[in-house]
C-alpha positions as CSV (number, residue, x, y, z in Angstrom):
1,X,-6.2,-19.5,-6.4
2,X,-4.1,-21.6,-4.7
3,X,-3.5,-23.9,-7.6
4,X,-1.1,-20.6,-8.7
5,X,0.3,-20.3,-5.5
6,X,-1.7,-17.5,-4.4
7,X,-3.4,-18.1,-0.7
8,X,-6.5,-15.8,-0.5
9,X,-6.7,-13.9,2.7
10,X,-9.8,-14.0,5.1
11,X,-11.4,-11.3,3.6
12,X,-11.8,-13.5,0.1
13,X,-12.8,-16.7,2.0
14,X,-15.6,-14.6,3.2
15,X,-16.9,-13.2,0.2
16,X,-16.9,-16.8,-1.5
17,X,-18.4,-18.6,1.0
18,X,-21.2,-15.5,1.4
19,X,-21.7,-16.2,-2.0
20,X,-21.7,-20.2,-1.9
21,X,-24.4,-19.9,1.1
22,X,-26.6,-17.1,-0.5
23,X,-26.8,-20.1,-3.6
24,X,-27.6,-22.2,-1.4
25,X,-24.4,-24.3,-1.8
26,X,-23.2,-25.0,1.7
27,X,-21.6,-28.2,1.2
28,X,-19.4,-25.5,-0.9
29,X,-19.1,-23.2,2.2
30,X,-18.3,-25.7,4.6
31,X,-15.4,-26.9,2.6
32,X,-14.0,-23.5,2.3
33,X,-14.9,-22.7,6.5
34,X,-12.8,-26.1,6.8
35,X,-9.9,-24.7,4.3
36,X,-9.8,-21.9,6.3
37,X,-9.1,-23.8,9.5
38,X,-6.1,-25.6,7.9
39,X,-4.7,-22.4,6.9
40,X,-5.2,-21.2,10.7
41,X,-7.1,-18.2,9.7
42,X,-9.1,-17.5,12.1
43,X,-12.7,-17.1,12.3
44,X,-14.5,-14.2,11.2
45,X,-17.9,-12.9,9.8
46,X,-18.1,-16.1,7.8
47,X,-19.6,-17.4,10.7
48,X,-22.5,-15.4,10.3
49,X,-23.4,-16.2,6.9
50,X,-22.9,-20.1,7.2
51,X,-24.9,-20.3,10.2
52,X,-27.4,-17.7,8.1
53,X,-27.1,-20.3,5.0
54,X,-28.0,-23.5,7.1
55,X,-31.0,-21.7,8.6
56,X,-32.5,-21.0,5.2
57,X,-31.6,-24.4,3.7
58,X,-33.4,-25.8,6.1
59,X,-30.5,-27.6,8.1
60,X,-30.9,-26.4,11.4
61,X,-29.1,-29.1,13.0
62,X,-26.3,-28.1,11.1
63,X,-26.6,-24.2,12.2
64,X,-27.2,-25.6,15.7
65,X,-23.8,-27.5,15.6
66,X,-21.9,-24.7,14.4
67,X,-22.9,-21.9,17.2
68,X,-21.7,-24.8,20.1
69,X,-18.3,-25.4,17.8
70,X,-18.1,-21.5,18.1
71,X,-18.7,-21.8,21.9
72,X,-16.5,-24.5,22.1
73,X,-13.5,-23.0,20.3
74,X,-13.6,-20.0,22.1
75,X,-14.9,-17.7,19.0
76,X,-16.8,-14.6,20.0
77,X,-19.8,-13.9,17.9
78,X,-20.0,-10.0,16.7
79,X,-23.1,-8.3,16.9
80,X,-24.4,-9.4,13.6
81,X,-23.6,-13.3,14.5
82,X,-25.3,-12.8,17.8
83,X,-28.8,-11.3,15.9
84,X,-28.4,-14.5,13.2
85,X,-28.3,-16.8,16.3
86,X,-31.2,-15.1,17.8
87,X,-33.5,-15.0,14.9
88,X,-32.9,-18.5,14.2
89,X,-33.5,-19.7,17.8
90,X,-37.2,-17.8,17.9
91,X,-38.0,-19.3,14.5
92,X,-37.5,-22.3,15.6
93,X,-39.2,-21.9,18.9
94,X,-35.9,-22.2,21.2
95,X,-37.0,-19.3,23.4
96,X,-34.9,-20.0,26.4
97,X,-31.8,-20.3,24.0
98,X,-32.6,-17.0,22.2
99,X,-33.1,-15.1,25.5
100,X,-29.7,-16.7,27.4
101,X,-27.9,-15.9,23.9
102,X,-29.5,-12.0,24.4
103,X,-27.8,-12.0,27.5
104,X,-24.7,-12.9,26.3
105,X,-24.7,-10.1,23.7
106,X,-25.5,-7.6,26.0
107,X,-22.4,-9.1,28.5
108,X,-20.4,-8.5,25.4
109,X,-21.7,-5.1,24.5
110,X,-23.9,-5.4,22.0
111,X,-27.2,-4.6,21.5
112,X,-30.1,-6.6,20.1
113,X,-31.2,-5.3,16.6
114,X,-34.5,-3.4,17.2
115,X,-36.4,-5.2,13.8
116,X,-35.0,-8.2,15.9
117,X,-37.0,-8.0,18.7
118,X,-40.6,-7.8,17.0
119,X,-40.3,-11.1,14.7
C-alpha cells in the first residue's frame, strides 16, 4: 500500500497483523506494530492479538515484554487486552501477576470475563 502512496489507517494495520498472528507469523506482526509506531498511530486492539499470537507460539517472553512496554508507554489495555493478559498469566502459573492485573481492570472499569475466571 504504501508503495502507491496510500498509508493504511489503524483499522487496516489491525486486521493484517490479526491475520499475520492467527498464521502464526509474528515476526510479520511485529514489523507492522513497529510500522505503526513510525507512523505515530497509536496503539489500539492490535495489542491484544500480538500479545494473543506470542502466547500461542509459544514466546512468552516476548508476550511478557510487550504488556510492560504497554505499561511503560502509558497504553491502557481495553477489556479484551486485560482478559488476554490474564489468561496468559494463569497458564503460565503467574498467579500474583494475574490477580494484581484483575485489579487493575476492575480500577479501570472492566470486568473480568466470566469463562475467564474458571480456566
Amino acid at each position: 500500500m504504501t508503495q502507491n502512496n496510500l498509508l493504511p489507517d489503524i483499522w487496516t494495520y489491525n486486521m493484517l497483523i490479526n491475520g499475520f498472528c492467527n498464521e502464526g507469523k509474528l515476526d510479520e506482526a511485529l514489523r507492522l506494530r513497529s510500522e505503526m509506531e513510525n507512523l505515530k498511530l497509536l496503539p489500539d486492539v492490535y495489542v491484544q492479538y500480538v500479545i494473543n499470537g506470542c502466547f500461542e507460539k509459544g514466546s512468552s517472553s516476548k508476550a511478557f515484554e510487550l504488556v510492560d512496554e504497554m505499561n511503560e508507554k502509558g497504553v491502557k489495555p481495553d477489556a479484551v487486552t486485560h482478559n488476554v493478559i490474564i489468561k496468559w498469566y494463569c497458564k503460565e502459573g503467574k498467579i500474583d501477576e494475574a490477580s494484581k492485573t484483575v485489579g487493575k481492570m476492575e480500577e479501570s472499569g472492566f470486568s473480568p470475563i466470566v469463562l475467564l475466571l474458571i480456566l
